[in-house]
C-alpha positions as CSV (number, residue, x, y, z in Angstrom):
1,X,-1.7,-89.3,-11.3
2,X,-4.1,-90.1,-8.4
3,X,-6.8,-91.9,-9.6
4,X,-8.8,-91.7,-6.5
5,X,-8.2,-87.8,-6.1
6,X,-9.5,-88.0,-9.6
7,X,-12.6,-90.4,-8.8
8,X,-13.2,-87.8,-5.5
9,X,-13.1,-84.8,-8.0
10,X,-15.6,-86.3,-10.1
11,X,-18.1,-87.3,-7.5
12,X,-17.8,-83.4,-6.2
13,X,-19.1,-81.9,-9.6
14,X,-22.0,-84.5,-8.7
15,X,-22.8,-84.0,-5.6
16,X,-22.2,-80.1,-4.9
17,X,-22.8,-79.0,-8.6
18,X,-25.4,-81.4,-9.8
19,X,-23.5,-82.4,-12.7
20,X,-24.4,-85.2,-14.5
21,X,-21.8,-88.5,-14.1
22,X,-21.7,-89.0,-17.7
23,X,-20.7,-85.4,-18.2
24,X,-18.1,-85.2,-15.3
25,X,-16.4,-88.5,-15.8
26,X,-16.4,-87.4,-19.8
27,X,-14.3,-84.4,-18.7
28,X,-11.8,-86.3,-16.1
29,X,-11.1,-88.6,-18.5
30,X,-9.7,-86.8,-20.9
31,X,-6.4,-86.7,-19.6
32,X,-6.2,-90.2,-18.4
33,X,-3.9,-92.5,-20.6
34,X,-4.1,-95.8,-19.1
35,X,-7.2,-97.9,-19.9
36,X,-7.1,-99.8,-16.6
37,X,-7.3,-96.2,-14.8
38,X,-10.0,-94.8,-16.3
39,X,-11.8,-98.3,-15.9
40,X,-10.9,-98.2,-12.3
41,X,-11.9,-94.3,-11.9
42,X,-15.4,-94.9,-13.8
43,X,-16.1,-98.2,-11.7
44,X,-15.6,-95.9,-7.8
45,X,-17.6,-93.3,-9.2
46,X,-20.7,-95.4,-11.0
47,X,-20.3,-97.7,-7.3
48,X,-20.1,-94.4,-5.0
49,X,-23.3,-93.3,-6.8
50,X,-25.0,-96.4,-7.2
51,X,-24.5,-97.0,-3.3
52,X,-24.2,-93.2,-1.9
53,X,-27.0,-93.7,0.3
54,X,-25.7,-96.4,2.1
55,X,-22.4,-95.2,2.1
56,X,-23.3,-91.5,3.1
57,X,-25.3,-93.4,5.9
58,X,-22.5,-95.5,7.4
59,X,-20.2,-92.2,7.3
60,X,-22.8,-90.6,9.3
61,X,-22.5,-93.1,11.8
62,X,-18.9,-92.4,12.2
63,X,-18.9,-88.8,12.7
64,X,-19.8,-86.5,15.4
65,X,-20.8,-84.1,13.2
66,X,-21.5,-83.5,9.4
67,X,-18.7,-83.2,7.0
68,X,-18.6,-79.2,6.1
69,X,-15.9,-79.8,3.6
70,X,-17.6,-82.2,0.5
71,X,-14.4,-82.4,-1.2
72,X,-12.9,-84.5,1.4
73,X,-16.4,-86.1,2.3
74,X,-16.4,-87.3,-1.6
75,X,-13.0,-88.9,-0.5
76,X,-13.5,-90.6,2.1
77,X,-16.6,-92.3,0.0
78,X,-14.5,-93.6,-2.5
79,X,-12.6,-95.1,0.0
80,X,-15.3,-97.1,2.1
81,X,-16.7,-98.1,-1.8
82,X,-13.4,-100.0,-2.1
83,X,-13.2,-101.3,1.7
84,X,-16.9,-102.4,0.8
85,X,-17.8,-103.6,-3.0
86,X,-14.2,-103.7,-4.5
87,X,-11.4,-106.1,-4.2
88,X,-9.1,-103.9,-3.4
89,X,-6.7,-105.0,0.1
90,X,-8.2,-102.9,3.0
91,X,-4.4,-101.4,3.9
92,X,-4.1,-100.5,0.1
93,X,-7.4,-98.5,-0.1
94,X,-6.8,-96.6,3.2
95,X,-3.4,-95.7,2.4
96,X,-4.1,-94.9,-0.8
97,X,-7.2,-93.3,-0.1
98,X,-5.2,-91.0,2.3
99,X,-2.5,-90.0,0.2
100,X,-4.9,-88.8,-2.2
101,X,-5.7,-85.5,0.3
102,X,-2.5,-84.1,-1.1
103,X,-3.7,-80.3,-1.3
104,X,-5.1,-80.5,2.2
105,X,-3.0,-82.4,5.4
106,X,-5.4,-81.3,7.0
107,X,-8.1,-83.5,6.2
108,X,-5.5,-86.9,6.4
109,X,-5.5,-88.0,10.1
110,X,-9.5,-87.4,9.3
111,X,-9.8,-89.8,6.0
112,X,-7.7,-92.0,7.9
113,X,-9.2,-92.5,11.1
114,X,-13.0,-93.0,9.7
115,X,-11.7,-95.5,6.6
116,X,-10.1,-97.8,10.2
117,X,-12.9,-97.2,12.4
118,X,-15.3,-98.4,9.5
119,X,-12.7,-101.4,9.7
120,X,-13.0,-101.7,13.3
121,X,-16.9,-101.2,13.4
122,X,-17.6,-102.7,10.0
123,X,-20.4,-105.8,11.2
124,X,-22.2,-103.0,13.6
125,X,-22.0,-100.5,10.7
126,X,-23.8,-102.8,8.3
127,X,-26.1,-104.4,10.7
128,X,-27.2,-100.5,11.5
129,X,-27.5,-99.6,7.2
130,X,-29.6,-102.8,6.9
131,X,-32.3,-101.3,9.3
132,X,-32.5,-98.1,7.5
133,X,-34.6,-98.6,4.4
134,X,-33.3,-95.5,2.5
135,X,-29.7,-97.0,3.5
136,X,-30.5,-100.6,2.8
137,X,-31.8,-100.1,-0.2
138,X,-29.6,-97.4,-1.3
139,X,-32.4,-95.0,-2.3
140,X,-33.8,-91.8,-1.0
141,X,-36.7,-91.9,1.0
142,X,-38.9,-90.0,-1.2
143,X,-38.2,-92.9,-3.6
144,X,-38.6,-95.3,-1.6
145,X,-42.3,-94.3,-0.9
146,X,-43.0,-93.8,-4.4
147,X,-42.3,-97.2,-5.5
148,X,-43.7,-99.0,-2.8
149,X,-47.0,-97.1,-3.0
150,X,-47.3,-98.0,-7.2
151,X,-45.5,-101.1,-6.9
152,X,-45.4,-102.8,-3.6
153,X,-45.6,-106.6,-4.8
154,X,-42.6,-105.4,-7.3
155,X,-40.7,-102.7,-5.1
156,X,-38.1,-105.0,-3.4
157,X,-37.3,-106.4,-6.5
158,X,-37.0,-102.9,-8.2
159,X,-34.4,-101.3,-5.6
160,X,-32.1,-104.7,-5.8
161,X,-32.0,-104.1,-10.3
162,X,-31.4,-100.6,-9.8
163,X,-27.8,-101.6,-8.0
164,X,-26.9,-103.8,-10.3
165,X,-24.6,-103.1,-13.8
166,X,-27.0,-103.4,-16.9
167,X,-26.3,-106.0,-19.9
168,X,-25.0,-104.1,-22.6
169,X,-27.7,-105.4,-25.3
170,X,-27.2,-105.0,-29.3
171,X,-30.0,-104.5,-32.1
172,X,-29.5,-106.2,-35.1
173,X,-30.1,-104.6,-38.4
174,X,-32.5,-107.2,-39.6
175,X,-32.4,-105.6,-43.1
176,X,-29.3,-106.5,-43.8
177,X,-28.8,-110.4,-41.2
178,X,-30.5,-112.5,-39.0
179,X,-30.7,-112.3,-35.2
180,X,-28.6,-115.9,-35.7
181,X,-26.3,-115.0,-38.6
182,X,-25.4,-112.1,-36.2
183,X,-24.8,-114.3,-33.4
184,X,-22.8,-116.4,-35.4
185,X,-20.5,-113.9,-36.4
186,X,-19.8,-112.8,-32.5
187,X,-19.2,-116.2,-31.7
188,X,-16.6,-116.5,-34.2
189,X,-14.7,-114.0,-32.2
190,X,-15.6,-115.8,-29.1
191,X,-17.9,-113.2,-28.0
192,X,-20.2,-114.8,-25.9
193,X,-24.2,-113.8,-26.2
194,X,-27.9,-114.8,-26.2
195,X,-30.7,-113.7,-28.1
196,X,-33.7,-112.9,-26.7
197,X,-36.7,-114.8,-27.7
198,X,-39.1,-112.4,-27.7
199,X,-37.2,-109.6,-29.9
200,X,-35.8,-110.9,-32.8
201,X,-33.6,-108.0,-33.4
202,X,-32.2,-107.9,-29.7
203,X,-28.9,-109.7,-28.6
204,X,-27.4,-110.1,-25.1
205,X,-23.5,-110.0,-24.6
206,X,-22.3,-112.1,-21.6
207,X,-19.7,-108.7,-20.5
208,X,-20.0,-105.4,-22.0
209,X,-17.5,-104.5,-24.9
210,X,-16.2,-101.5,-27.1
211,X,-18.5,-100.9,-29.8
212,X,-15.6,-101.3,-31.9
213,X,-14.6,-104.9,-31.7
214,X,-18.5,-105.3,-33.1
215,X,-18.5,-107.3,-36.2
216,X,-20.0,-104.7,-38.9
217,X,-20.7,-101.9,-36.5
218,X,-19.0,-99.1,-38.2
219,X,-20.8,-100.4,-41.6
220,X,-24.6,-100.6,-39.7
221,X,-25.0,-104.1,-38.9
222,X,-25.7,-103.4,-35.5
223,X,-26.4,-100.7,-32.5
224,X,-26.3,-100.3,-29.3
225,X,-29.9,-100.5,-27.4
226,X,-32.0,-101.9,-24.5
227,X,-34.6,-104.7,-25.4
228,X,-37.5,-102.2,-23.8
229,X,-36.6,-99.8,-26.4
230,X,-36.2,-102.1,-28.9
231,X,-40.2,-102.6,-28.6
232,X,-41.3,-99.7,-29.7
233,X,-40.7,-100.5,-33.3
234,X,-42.9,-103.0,-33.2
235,X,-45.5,-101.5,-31.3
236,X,-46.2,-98.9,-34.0
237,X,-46.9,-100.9,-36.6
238,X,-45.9,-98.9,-39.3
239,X,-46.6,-99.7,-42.4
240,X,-46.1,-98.9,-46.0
241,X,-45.9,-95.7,-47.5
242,X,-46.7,-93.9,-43.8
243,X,-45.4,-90.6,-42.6
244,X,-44.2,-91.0,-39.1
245,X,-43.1,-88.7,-36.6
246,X,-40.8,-89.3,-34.2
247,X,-41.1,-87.1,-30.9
248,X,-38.1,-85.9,-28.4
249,X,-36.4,-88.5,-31.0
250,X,-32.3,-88.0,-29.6
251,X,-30.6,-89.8,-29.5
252,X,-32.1,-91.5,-32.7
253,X,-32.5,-95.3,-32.1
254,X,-35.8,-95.8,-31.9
255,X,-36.2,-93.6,-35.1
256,X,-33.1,-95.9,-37.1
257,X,-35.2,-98.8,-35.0
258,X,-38.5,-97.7,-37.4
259,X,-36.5,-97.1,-40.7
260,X,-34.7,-100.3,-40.8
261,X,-38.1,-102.3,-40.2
262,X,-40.0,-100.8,-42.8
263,X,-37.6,-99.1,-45.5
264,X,-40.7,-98.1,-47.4
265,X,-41.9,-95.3,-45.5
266,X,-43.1,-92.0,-47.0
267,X,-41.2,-89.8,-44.6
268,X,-40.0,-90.1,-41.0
269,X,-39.4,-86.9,-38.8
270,X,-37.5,-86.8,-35.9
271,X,-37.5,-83.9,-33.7
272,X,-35.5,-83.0,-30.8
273,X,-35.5,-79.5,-29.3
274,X,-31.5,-80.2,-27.8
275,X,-29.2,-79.4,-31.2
276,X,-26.6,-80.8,-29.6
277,X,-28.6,-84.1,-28.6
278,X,-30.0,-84.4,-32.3
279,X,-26.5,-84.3,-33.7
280,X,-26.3,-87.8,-32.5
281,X,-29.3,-88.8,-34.2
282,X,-28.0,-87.7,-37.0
283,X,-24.5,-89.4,-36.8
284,X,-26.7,-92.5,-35.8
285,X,-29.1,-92.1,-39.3
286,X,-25.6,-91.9,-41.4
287,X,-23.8,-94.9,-39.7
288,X,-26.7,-96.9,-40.5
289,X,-27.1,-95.4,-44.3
290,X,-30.8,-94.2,-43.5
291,X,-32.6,-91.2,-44.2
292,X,-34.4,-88.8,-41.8
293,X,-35.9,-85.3,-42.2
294,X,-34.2,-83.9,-38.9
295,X,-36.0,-81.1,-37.0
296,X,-34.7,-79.3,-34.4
297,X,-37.8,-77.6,-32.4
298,X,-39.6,-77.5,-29.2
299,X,-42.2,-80.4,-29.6
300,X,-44.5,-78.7,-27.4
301,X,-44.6,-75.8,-29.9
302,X,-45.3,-77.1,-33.2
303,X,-46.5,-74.4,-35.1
304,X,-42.9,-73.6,-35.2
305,X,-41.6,-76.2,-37.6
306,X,-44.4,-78.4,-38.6
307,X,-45.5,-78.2,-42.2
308,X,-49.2,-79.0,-42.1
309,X,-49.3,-82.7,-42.9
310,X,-50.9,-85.3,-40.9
311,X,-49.1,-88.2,-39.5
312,X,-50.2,-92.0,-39.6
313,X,-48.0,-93.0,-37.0
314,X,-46.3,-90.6,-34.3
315,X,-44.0,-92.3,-31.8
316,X,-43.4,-90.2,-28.5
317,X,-40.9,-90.9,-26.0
318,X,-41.6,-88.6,-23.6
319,X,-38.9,-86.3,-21.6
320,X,-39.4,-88.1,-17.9
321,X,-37.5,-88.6,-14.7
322,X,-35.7,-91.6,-16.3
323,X,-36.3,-93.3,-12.7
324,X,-36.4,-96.7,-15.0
325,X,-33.3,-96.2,-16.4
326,X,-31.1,-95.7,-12.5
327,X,-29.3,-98.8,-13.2
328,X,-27.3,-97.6,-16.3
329,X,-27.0,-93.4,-14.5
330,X,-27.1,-94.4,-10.9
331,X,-26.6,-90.7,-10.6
332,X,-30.4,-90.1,-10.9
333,X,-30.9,-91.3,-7.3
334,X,-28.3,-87.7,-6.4
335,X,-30.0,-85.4,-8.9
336,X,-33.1,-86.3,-9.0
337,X,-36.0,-84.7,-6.4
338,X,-39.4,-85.4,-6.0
339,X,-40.3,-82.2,-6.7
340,X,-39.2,-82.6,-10.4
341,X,-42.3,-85.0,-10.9
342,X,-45.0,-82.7,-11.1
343,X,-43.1,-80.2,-13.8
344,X,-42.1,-83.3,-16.2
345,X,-46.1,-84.4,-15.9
346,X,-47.1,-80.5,-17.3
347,X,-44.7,-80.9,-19.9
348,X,-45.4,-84.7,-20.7
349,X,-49.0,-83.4,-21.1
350,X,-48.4,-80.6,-23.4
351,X,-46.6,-82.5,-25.9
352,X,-49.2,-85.2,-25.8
353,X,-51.5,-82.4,-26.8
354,X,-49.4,-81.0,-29.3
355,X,-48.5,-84.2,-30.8
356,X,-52.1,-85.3,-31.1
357,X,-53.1,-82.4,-33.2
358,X,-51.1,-83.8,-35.6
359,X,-51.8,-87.4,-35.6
360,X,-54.3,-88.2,-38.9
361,X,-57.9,-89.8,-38.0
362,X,-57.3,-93.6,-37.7
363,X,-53.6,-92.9,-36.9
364,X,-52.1,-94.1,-34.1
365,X,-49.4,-92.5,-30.9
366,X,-47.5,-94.6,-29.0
367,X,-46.6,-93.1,-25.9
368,X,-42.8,-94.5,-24.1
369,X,-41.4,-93.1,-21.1
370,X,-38.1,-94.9,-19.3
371,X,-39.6,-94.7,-15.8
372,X,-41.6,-96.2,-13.6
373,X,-43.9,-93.6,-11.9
374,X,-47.6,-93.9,-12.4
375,X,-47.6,-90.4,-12.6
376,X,-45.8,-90.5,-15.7
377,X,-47.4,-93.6,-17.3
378,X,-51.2,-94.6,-16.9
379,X,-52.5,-91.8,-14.9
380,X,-51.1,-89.6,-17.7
381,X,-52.9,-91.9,-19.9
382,X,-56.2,-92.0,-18.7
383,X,-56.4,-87.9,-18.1
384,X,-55.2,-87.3,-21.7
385,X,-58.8,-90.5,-22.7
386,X,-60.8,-88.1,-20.7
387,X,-59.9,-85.1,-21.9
388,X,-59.8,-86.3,-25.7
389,X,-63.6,-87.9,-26.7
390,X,-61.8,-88.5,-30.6
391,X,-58.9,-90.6,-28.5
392,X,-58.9,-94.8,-27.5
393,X,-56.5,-96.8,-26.5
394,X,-55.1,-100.0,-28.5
395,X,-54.4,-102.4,-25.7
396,X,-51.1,-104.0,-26.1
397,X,-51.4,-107.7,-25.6
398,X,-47.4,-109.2,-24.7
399,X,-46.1,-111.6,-22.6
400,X,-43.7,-108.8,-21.0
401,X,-44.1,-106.0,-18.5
402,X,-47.2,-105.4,-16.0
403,X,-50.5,-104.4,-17.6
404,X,-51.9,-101.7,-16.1
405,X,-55.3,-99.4,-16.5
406,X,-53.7,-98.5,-19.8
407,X,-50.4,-99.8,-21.3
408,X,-47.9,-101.9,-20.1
409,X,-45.3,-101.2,-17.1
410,X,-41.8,-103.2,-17.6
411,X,-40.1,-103.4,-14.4
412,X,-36.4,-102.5,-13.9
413,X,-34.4,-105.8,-14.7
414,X,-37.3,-108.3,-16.0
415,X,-36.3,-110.1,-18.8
416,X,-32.6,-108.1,-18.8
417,X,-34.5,-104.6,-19.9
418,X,-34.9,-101.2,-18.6
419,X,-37.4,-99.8,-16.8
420,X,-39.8,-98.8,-19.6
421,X,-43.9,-97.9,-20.1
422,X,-45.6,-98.3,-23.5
423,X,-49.5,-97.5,-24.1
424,X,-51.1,-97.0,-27.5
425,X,-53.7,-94.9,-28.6
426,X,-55.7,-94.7,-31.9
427,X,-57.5,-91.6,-33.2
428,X,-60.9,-92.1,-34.0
């Protein structure tokens, strides 16, 4: 077994189908035994993606013409990741690298010579990347110009988070122990973690682990989630006897996030229009021993599945580019296009709509995306004020994230969270 051929194979379905990572490395994995391969195969493909448009750059720069064949150009990727980011010896990832074109002989003398002239030409090579902005910061250009033009006081900063690995970060079930009792417990088993000051249910672990050396996982003491979405709880305020709706809910944590901070509620909906997708919140509502009415519909479409009563409380976390998010799917910056923006904004809008319509009077929406785009976040917010007289907005008052004309921007790594945007608004 060639784990790089495998690593290559994976980056292929990426880059010429437009597969997702998580999907791909999902399949390729199946049939890899050893746990230090796989961990080796997943870290070349989550670097090659994270860094593609540095690396694609720098292999530019040592042909004399494109790459036709993307097989072997995914190939020769891996390898300059290892030469690069990895510890692996520079003889051991060329050779290696090379004897992973097995199926074409072609392509060997090729792999090889570019892998030693980037050895030969490595300090030119950077020096050349670091000029390039798209190659520096190992983003595409239309990216690039987004973020600087919404956040240019924040964009340096955002391009250097989105490389890096995320914290793997834990909710406690504060139904059932304390942030500290929690806390306690991994220390016990000398897993090192923080908590996080201002989210009582969130803890930080100091490497990420399998979920099942958890203390209490499998019996709903804790899940897995990002302090930014472990805010939106909160941020409802939901209270007693309240129906709440929970929109484009998959896969289910902010919805488990809801129940377990107030167990009293009359009903909580979630509704997800991806069967497959809300099969996961429902695995997540059993693991934790809550209860859910499920719904699986097109939120834009109500009239299809709603039953006529009002909500006091509907959360929706928008369907969005996920640009805040690149850090944990570094794939985004492959599959995503700036064309997609404009689509995701028509459909961001429509379930706005459709969600207000069934929001009671004095009832309140809190609108989430994970990205970062002004597009997506306050602009969206202010055309939907305009267009809705019976519509204000509850200003969220917090010592995280940027405020904005409406709502509150977190940027990609403060604090350890995810790119995230939260506004409220109250029906009047």
């Amino acid at each position: 077994m060639n784990t790089r051929l495998i690593a290559a194979k994976v980056l292929s379905r990426v880059l010429q189908d437009g597969q997702s990572l998580t999907v791909a490395l999902d399949s390729a994995l199946k049939s890899v035994e050893s746990a230090k391969d796989r961990a080796f195969i997943q870290a070349i493909c989550y670097g090659v993606c994270r860094y593609f448009h540095r690396l694609d750059y720098i292999l530019g720069q040592l042909l004399d013409k494109p790459l036709k064949d993307l097989d072997i150009k995914a190939l020769v990727l891996t390898g300059l990741y290892q030469l690069i980011y990895m510890r692996v010896k520079p003889h051991a990832a060329v050779s290696e690298t090379v004897f992973a074109v097995s199926k074409k002989p072609w392509a060997k003398a090729l792999v090889n010579a570019l892998l030693r002239s980037y050895l030969r030409d490595q300090v030119v090579l950077e020096q050349k990347a670091d000029a390039i902005k798209s190659a520096a910061t190992s983003h595409p250009n239309w990216l690039v110009k987004q973020i600087e033009q919404d956040w240019p006081s924040h964009a340096s900063q955002i391009f250097y988070e989105n490389n890096q690995p995320p914290p793997m970060v834990l909710r406690v079930n504060l139904a059932h122990i304390s942030q500290d009792q929690y806390l306690f417990q991994l220390r016990e088993r000398d897993i090192g973690a923080e908590k996080v000051s201002f989210c009582p249910s969130a803890i930080i672990l100091d490497k990420p682990i399998g979920v099942d050396l958890l203390p209490g996982f499998a019996d709903g003491l804790v899940s897995v989630q990002d302090i930014a979405a472990q805010l939106a709880a909160a941020l409802l305020d939901v209270q007693v006897g309240h129906r709440v709706l929970d929109v484009c809910a998959a896969p289910g944590g902010k919805a488990a996030h809801i129940l377990e901070k107030q167990p009293q509620l009359k009903e909580l909906v979630a509704v997800d229009i991806d069967a497959f997708r809300m099969q996961r919140v429902s695995d997540n509502i059993k693991r934790l021993k809550l209860s859910a009415t499920l719904v699986v519909g097109d939120a834009a479409n109500p009239n299809e599945w709603w039953d006529g009563q009002l909500f006091e409380r509907i959360l929706l976390d928008a369907p969005c580019s996920a640009l805040g998010v690149i850090r944990r799917h570094p794939d985004i910056k492959l599959l995503r296009r700036a064309d997609d923006i404009v689509p995701l904004q028509t459909l961001q809008q429509n379930i706005m709509r459709a969600a207000w319509s069934m929001l009671a009077p004095g009832g309140i929406m809190l609108y989430a995306t994970c990205s970062i785009l002004k597009q997506e976040n306050e602009l969206q917010i202010d055309a939907f004020l305009v267009e809705h007289f019976d519509a204000i907005e509850w200003p969220i008052e917090a010592d995280w994230g940027v405020r904005g004309c409406y709502g509150r921007q977190i940027m990609t790594g403060e604090s350890s969270m995810d790119g995230f945007y939260y506004a409220r608004i109250r029906k009047i």
